[in-house]
N, C-alpha and C positions, 0 to 999 in steps of 0.2 A: 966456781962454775957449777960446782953440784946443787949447791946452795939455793943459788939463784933457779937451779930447776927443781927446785923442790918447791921453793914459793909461789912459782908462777902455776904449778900443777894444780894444788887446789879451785884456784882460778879458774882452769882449764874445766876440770871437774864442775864447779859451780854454773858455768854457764854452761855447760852441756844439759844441767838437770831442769834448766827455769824453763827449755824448750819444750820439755815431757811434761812439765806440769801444765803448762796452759794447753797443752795438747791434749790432756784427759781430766780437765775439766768437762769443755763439750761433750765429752761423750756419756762422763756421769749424767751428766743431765738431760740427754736425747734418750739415754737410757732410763730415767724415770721417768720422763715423760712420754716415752713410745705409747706402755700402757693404758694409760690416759689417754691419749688421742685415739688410739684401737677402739676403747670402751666407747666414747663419745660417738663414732663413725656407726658402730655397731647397732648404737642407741637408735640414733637417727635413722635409720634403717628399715627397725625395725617397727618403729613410729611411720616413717612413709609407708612402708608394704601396711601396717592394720587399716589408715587412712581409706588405701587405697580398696582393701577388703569391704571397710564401711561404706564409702562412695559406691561400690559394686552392690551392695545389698542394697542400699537406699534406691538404685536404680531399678534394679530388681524388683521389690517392693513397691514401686510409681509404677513400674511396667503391669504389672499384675494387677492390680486398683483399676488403671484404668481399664486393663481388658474386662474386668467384673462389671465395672460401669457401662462399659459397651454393650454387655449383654443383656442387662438391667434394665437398658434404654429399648432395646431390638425387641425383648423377648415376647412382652405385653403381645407387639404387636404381630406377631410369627403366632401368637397363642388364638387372637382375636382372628385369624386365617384361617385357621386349623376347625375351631369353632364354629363359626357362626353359619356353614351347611349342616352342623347338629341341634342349635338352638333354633332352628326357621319354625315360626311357628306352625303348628298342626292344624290342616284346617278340619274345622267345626262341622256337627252336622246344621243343614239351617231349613229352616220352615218355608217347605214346598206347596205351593196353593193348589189344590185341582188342578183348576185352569191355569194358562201359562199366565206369568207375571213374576217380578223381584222377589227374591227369596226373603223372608222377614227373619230377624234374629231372634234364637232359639232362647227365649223367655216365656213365663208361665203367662205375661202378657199378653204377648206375641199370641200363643197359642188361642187365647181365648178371642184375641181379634181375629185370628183367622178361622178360627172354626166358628164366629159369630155370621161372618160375611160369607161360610158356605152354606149354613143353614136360611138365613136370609135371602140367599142370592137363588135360594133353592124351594120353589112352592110348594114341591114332595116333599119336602123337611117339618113342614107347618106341624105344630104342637111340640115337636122337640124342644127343650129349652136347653140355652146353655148360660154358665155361672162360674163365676170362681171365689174357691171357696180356700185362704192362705196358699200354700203355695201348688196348689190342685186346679184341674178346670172338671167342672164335672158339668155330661152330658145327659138330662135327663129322659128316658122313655115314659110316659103316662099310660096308665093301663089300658086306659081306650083306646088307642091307635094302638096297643102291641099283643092284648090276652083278652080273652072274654072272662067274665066275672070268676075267682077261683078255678080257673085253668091257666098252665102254664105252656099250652102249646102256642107258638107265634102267630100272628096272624098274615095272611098270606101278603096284605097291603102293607105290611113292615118291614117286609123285605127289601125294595126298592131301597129305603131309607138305612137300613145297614148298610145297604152296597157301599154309598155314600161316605158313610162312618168308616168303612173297613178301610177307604182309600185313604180316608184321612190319617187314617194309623198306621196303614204301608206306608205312606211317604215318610213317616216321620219313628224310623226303627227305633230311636232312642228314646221311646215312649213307652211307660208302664201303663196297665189299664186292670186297674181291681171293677171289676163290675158286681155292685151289691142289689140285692134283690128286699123290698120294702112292701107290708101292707099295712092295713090299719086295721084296727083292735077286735074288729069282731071275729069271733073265733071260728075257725074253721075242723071241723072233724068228717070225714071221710075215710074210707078204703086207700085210697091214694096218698091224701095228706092230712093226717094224727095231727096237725098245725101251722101256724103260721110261717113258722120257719121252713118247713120244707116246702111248703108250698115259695116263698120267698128264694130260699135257695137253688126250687127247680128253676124258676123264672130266670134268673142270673145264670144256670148253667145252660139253659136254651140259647141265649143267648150270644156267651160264649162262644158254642159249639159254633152257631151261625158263622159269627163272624169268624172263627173258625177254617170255614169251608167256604170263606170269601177271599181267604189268602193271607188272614191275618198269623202273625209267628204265636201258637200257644206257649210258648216260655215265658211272653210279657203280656200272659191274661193270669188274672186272678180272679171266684169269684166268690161270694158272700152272701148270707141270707138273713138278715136282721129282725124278718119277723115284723114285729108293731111296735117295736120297740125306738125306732130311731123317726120319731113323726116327723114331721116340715109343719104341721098344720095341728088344732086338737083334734081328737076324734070328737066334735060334738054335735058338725052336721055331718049331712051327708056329700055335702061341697069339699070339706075338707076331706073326709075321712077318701074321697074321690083322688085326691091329689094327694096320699098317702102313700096312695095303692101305685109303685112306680117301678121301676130299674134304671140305676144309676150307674152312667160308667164313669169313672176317676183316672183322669187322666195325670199324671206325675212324672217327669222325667228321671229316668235312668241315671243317677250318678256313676261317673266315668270309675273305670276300674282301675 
């Protein structure tokens, strides 16, 4: 009897160990692969959250683009608003006639067409001429309507005919006026005037003064005495040497400041 429990023990023993063993195999193996599947999940993870980082900037970055383009598109026209009560153009002075009538544009043309048709339009003007000479209109007085022979006092019948001139030059403030004084060659020697030039020079500052005391602004008079020096004719009759003997006014507009 002992015998026989002796041999069946082993047995007993045997089959109690096969249970343990297929019992921790599993779990060797859940055991090395736990790690593995951690790592993996982990992975993954961390891959979705950057994804989701990138999609978030990328949106970002489209959001921003466009609102720059928005501005881009607006702004031109928010600028052109702001503006265009600073750029209105400024208005011009413009070439007022005496008499009433359209204002003519402020060209050295202009000028010499309208100061042509108030001397014209005007039989007290008779003998004045007028000319342009590049970009000047020059008005000329002849000695005989304005001095007696080597005197530089005005004569009283010339006055009328300034009047005329001075308005021309009030209306038109953006106007320079050098007025030169001119005779011809024969020389003159006096008490009063040593020569041609001053005698030319008084003629131009009488003048002046005239217009002067008819209203005209002396800031935009100038005047000159050239003496026999600047002829229009030769001195070799006395026709010429007639039309030497003159005072010029120079009419040139004031460049804007």
């Amino acid at each position: 009897m002992n015998n026989s429990s002796n041999i069946t023990q082993p047995a007993d023993n045997h089959s109690r160990q096969l249970p343990l063993k297929k019992a921790t195999r599993p779990l060797r193996s859940l055991a090395k692969s736990a790690p593995a599947d951690s790592g993996n999940e982990i992975w993954f993870l961390t891959l979705s959250d950057l994804l989701l980082l990138l999609l978030v900037f990328f949106v970002l970055l489209f959001g921003i683009a466009l609102k720059q383009q928005g501005n881009a598109v607006s702004t031109p026209a928010q600028q052109t608003e702001k503006t265009l009560p600073v750029i209105a153009p400024k208005e011009q002075p413009v070439i007022q006639q005496i008499s009433s009538g359209p204002a003519a544009s402020d060209t050295t043309a202009a000028l010499e067409s309208d100061l042509l048709r108030i001397i014209e339009g005007n039989s007290g003007l008779q003998g004045i001429t007028v000319a342009r000479r590049s970009q000047h209109v020059v008005l000329t007085l002849p000695e005989q309507i304005s001095f007696d022979s080597g005197q530089a006092q005005l004569k009283s019948s010339v006055r009328p005919k300034l009047e005329q001139v001075a308005v021309f030059i009030r209306n038109h403030p953006h106007l320079s006026v050098e007025i030169q004084g001119h005779t011809d060659n024969r020389p003159i020697a006096n008490r009063q005037y040593p020569s041609n030039w001053e005698l030319s020079a008084d003629r131009a500052t009488q003048v002046a003064k005239s217009l002067v005391s008819l209203g005209v602004n002396p800031a935009n008079i100038s005047t000159k005495g050239f003496g026999e020096y600047k002829p229009l004719y030769s001195n070799n009759t006395d026709s010429d040497r007639l039309k030497n003997r003159r005072v010029e006014l120079q009419f040139s507009l004031i460049p804007p400041a």
